[in-house]
KOLMARTI-35956 format. One record per residue (C-alpha): residue in three letters; y, x, z; residue number from 1. Coordinates in Angstrom, 2 decimals. Layout:
<kolkes>
+------+---------+---------+---------+-----+
: rest :       v :       u :       w :  nr :
+------+---------+---------+---------+-----+
:  ALA :       Y :       X :       Z : NUM :
...
+------+---------+---------+---------+-----+
</kolkes>
This chain:
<kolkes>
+------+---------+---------+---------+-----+
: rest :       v :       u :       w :  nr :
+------+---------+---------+---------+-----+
:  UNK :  121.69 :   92.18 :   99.04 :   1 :
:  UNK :  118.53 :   93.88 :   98.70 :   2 :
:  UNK :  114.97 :   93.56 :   99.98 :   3 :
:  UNK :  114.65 :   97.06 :   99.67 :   4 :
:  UNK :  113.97 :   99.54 :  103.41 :   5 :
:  UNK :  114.36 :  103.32 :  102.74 :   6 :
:  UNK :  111.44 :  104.92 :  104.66 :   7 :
:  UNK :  107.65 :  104.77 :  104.86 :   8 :
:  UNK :  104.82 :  104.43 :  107.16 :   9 :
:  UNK :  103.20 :  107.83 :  108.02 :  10 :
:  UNK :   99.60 :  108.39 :  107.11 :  11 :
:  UNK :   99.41 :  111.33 :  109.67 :  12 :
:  UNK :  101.09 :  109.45 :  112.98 :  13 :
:  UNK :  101.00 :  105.69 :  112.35 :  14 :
:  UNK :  104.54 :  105.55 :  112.65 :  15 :
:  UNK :  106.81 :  103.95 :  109.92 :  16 :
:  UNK :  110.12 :  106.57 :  109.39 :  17 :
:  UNK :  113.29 :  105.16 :  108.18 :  18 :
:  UNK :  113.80 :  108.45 :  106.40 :  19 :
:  UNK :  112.34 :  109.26 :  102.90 :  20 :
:  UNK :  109.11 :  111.54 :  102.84 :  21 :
:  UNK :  109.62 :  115.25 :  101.75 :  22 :
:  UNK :  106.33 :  115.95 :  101.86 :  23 :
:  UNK :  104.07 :  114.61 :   98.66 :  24 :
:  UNK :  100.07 :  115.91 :   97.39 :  25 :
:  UNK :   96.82 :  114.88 :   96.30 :  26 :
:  UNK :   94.05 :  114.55 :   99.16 :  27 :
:  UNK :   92.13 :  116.95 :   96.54 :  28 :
:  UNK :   93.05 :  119.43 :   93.49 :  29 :
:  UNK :   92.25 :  118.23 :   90.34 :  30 :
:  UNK :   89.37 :  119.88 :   89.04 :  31 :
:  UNK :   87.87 :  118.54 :   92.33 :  32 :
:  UNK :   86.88 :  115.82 :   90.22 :  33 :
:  UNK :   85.61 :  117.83 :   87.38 :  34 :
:  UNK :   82.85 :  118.57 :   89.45 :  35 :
:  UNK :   79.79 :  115.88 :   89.18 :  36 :
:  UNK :   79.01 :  113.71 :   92.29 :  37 :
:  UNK :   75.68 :  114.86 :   92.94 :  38 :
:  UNK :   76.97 :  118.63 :   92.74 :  39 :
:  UNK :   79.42 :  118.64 :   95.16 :  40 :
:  UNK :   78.27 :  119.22 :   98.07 :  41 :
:  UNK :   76.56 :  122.28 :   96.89 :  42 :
:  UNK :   79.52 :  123.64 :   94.98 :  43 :
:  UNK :   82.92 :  122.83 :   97.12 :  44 :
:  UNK :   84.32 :  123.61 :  100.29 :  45 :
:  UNK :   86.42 :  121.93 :  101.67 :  46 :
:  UNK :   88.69 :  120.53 :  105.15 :  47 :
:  UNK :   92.00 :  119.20 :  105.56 :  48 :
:  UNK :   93.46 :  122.55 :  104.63 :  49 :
:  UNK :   91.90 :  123.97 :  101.78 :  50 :
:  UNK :   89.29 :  123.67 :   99.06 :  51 :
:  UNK :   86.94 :  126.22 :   97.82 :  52 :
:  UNK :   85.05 :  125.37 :   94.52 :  53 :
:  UNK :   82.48 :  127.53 :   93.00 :  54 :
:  UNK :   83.95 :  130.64 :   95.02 :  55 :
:  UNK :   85.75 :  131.34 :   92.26 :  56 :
:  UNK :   89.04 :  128.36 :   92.37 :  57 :
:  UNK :   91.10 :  128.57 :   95.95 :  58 :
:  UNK :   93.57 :  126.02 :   96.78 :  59 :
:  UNK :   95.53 :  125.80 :  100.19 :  60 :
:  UNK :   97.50 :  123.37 :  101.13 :  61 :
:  UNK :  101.35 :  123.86 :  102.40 :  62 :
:  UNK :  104.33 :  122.27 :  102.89 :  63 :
:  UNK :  108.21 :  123.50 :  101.60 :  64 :
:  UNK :  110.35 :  122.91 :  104.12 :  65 :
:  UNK :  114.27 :  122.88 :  104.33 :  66 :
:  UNK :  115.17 :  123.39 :  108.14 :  67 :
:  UNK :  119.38 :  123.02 :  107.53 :  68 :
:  UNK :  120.89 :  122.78 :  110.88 :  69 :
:  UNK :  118.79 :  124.40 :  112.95 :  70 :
+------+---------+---------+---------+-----+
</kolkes>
């Protein structure tokens, strides 16, 4: 028999779910760290939701959902 527990413990609620994630990302896009330390600050915006860098490069995050059964 296996070790092995299908599920995860939730960064956003604490909890531990005995279901497998469907939701997966980065905490920031890529080219977030193309951007030197020291200019940062001055050239990305940024909250939970989205990132700005440069004005130019607009990310959002989202989340694909499949609601069967309801």
């Amino acid at each position: 028999m296996s070790n092995y527990k299908v599920g995860y413990p939730c960064k956003c609620c604490g909890n531990y779910h005995d279901e497998l994630p469907l939701s997966y990302g980065s905490p920031v896009p890529d080219c977030y760290e193309e951007v030197p330390f020291e200019e940062q600050e001055k050239r990305i915006e940024m909250n939970e939701d989205m990132c700005i860098i440069d004005d130019e490069y607009f990310f959002i995050r989202g989340s694909l959902c499949n609601f069967r059964g309801r």
